[in-house]
NUGU-911772 format. One record per residue (C-alpha): x, y, z; residue in three letters. Coordinates in steps of 0.05 Angstrom, whole numbers, padded with zeros to 5 digits, always signed. Layout:
<rs>
XYZALA
...
</rs>
This chain:
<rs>
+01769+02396+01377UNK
+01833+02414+01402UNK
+01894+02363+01397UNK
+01939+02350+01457UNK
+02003+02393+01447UNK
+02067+02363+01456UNK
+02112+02419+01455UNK
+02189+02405+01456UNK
+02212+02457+01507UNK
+02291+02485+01512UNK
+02317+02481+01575UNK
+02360+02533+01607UNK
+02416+02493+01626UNK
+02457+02536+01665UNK
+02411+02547+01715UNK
+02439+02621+01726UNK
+02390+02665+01704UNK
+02374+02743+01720UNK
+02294+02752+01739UNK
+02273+02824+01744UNK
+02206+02857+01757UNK
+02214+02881+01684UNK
+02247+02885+01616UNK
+02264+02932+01554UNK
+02229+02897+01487UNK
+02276+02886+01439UNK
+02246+02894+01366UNK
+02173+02881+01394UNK
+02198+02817+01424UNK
+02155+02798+01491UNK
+02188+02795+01553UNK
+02210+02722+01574UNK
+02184+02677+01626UNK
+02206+02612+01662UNK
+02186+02555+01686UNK
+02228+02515+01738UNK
+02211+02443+01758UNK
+02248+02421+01819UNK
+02248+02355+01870UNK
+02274+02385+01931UNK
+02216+02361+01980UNK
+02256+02312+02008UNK
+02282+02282+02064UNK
+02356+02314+02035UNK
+02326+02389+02019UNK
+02362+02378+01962UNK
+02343+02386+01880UNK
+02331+02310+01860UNK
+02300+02323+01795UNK
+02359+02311+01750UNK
+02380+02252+01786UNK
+02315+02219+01804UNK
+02261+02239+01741UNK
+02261+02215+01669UNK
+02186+02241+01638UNK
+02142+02284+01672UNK
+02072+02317+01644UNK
+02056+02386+01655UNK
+01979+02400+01647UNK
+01955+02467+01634UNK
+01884+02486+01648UNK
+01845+02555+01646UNK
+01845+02585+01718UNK
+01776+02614+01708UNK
+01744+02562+01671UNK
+01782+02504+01706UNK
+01788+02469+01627UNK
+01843+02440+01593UNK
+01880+02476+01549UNK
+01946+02437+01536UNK
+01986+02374+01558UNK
+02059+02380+01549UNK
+02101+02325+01556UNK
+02180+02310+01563UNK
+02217+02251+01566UNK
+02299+02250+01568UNK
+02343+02204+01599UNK
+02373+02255+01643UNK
+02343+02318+01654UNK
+02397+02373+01661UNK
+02408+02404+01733UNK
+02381+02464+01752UNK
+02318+02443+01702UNK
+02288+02507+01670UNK
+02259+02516+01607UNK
+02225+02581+01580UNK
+02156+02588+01566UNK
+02129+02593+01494UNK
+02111+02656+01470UNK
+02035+02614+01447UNK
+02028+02611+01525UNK
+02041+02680+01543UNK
+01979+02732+01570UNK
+01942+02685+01598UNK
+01920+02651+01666UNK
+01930+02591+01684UNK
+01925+02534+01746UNK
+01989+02476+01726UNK
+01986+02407+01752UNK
+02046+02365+01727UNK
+02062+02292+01743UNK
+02126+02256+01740UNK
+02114+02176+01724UNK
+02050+02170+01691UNK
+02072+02099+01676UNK
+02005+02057+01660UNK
+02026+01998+01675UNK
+02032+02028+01742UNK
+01980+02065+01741UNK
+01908+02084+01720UNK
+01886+02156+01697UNK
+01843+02186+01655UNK
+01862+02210+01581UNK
+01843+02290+01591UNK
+01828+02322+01526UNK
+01842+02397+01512UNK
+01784+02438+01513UNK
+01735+02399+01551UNK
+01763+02360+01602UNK
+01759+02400+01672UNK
+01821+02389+01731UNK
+01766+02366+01774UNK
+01769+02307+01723UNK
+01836+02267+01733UNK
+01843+02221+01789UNK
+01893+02170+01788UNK
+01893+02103+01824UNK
+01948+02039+01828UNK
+01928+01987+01770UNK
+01873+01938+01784UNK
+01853+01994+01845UNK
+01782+01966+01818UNK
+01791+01896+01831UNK
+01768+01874+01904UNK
+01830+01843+01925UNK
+01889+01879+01902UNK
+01958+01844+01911UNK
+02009+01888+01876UNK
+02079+01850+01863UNK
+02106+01882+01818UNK
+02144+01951+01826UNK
+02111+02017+01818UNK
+02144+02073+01775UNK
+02170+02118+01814UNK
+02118+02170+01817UNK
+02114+02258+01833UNK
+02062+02307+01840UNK
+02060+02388+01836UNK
+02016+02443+01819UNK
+02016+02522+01819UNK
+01947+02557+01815UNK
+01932+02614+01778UNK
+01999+02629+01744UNK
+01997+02692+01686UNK
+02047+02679+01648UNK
+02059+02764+01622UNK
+02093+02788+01566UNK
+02105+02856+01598UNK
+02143+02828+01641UNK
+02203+02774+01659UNK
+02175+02723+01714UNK
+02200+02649+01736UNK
+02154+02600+01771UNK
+02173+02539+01809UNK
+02130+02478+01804UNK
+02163+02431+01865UNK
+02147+02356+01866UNK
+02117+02307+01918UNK
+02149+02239+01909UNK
+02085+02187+01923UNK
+02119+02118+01919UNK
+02155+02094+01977UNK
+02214+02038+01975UNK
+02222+01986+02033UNK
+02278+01942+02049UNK
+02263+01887+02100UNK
+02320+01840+02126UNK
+02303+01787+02172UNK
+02359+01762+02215UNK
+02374+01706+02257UNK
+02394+01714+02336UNK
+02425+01641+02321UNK
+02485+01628+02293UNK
+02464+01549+02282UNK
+02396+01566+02237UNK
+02394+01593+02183UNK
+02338+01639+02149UNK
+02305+01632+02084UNK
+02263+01686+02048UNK
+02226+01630+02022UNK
+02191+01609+02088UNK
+02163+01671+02089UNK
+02094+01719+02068UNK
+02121+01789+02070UNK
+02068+01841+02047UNK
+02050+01911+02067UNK
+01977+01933+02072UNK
+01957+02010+02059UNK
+01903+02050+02048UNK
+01934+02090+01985UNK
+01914+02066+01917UNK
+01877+02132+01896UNK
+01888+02204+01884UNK
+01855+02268+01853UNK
+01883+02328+01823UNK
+01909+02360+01890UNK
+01946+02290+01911UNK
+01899+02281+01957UNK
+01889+02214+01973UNK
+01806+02186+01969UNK
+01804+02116+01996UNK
+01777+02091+02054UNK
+01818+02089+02110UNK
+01805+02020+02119UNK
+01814+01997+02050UNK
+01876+01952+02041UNK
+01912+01949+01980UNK
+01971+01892+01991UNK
+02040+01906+01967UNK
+02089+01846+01957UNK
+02164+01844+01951UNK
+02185+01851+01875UNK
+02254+01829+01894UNK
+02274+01781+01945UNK
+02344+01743+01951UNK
+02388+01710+02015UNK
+02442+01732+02037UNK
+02489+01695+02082UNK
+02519+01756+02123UNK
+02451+01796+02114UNK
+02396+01751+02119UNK
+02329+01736+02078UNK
+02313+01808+02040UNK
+02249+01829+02007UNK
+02246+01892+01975UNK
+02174+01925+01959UNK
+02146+01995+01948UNK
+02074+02028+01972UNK
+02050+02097+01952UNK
+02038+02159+01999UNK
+02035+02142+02078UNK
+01988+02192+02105UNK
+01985+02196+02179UNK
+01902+02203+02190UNK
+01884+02138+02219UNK
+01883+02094+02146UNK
+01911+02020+02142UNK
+01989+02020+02138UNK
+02011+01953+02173UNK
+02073+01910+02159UNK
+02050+01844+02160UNK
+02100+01783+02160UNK
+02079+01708+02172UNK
+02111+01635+02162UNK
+02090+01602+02100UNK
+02090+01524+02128UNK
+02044+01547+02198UNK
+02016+01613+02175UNK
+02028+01642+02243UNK
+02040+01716+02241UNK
+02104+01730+02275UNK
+02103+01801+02260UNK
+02043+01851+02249UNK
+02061+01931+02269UNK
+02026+01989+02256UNK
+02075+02029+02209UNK
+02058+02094+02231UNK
+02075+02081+02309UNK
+02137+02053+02286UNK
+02152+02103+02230UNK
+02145+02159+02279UNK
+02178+02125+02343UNK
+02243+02105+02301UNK
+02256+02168+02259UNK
+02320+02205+02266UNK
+02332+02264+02321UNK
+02352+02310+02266UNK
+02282+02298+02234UNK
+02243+02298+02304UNK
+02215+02374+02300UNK
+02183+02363+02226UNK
+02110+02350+02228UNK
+02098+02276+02230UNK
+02066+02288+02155UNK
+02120+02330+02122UNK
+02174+02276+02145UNK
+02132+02221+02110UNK
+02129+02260+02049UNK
+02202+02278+02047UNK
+02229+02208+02067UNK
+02228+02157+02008UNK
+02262+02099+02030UNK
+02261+02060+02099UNK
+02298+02008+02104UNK
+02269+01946+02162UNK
+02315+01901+02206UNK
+02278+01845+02243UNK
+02316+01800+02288UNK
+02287+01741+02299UNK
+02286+01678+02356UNK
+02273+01608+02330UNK
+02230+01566+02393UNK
+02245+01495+02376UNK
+02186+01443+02366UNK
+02191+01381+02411UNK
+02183+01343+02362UNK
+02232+01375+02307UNK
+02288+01341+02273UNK
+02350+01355+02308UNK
+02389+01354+02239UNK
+02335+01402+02199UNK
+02320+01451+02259UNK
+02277+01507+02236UNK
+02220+01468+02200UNK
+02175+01459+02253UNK
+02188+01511+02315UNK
+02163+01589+02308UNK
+02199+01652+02291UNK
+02192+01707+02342UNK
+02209+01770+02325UNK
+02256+01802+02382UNK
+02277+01871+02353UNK
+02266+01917+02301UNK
+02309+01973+02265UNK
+02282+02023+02227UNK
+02327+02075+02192UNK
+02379+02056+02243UNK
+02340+02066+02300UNK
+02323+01995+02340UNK
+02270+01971+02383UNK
+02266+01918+02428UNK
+02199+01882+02432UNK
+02187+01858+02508UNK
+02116+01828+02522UNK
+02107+01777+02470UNK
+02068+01720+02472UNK
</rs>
């Protein structure tokens, strides 16, 4: 049986290299060959590996047989810029298809353990912890999490190649403020349910996602604080937004009446609020590439007859007014 391999690769950490079509052997010596991994499928277009990435696994499976051969995997507190390392001479001559994930983090995360020489690519799917459970309410924050592959890779020693794996990021980040339109009540994070519903808990090899696109999986703020310029904040995360019809809502509701006061489909919003510079991207690339969205709500307190005059905002409704996403704001009209 063959044991994982953990090999400690040397990265070139210049990042200026010379790749021809071929090389003069020194001495018998084979020729080299590269492997780049780089984060630049972003909102930015920018390399965000070295800034953004601390481990990674790279999984290395026979193209024509489709079976592990090796897992390789790196950890460092700061990956260099420019990350390159060069490829063992052990994994020269032959063929190979390369998935690698950044953030395997199981407390995050469930995946299978793949084991060299028998375990297939078709094998590893990964879903969000407790994806098994039939109500999953996820608080906590997920691990930042990336995706890449290259398919049927030789790596030769006749000849000097690079190859550049370039990573997905899954996990999304969103900040919601809610704000008051008065100046006399305040707002209180406290008073509220804040939770996100999507359809993305679970993925195979390609990063394709396989749930239902009705299936909910509930995300809840891990952080949440007031602010008395800002407002009540809640911070929370989801994994990949796909834009094919699944459940992506943003649900908010008051605690004391349970009345929803605000419950928008993301992807309407997503796409009616992005930037201008980001209008002619496919309505899918620009999910993939954006990470972090960050929510304004304005809301309108309606006073209860009945209410307190010295503790307003108790007993009346919130109703949200106006919404900012990214910077860009809309105005809700008909509400009831």
């Amino acid at each position: 049986m063959l044991k994982i391999t953990r090999i400690f690769l040397f990265p070139i950490l210049t990042g200026i290299l010379l790749f021809g079509s071929s090389c003069v052997k020194d001495g018998g010596e084979p020729c080299p060959n590269y492997l780049k991994i780089v984060y630049d499928y972003n909102i930015e277009y920018v390399d965000q590996f070295h800034r953004q990435v601390t481990f990674l696994s790279i999984f290395m499976f026979d193209a024509e047989t489709g079976v592990l051969i090796r897992e390789v995997k790196q950890t460092q507190q700061s990956f260099p810029e420019n990350y390159t390392i060069q490829v063992p001479e052990e994994w020269l001559g032959q063929s190979y298809d390369i998935m690698v994930w950044a953030g395997l983090d199981p407390d995050s995360y469930t995946f299978p353990d793949l084991i060299p020489g028998s375990s297939t690519l078709e094998e590893f799917q990964l879903k969000v912890r407790d994806y098994e459970k039939q109500l999953v309410e996820r608080r906590s924050e997920l691990e930042p999490l990336w995706h890449g592959q290259l398919s049927d890779v030789t790596f030769a020693d006749t000849e000097e190649k690079s190859y550049t794996v370039s990573l997905m990021k899954d996990t999304k980040r969103f900040r919601v403020v809610l704000q008051s339109m008065s100046d006399t009540i305040s707002i209180d994070v406290n008073d509220f349910d804040i939770r996100l519903l999507s359809a993305d808990g679970w993925y195979d090899h390609q990063n394709r996602v396989l749930d239902p696109t009705d299936r909910e999986i509930t995300y809840l703020p891990y952080y949440t604080a007031n602010d008395a310029e800002s407002g009540a904040i809640a911070e929370m995360n989801s994994l990949r937004l796909m834009n094919d019809g699944r459940v992506n809502t943003l649900r908010i509701s008051s605690k004391s009446s349970g009345k929803v006061i605000l419950d928008i489909p993301l992807m309407k919003y997503l796409n009616a609020l992005r930037l201008l510079e980001f209008s002619n991207l496919p309505f899918q690339e620009y999910l993939d590439r954006e990470d972090t969205y960050s929510i304004l709500i304005f809301l309108n307190y309606l006073k209860d007859d009945s209410e307190d005059p010295g503790t307003p905002g108790k007993k009346g409704n919130w109703l949200a007014v106006q919404i900012s996403i990214n910077e860009w704001i809309l105005r809700f009209q008909d509400i009831d």
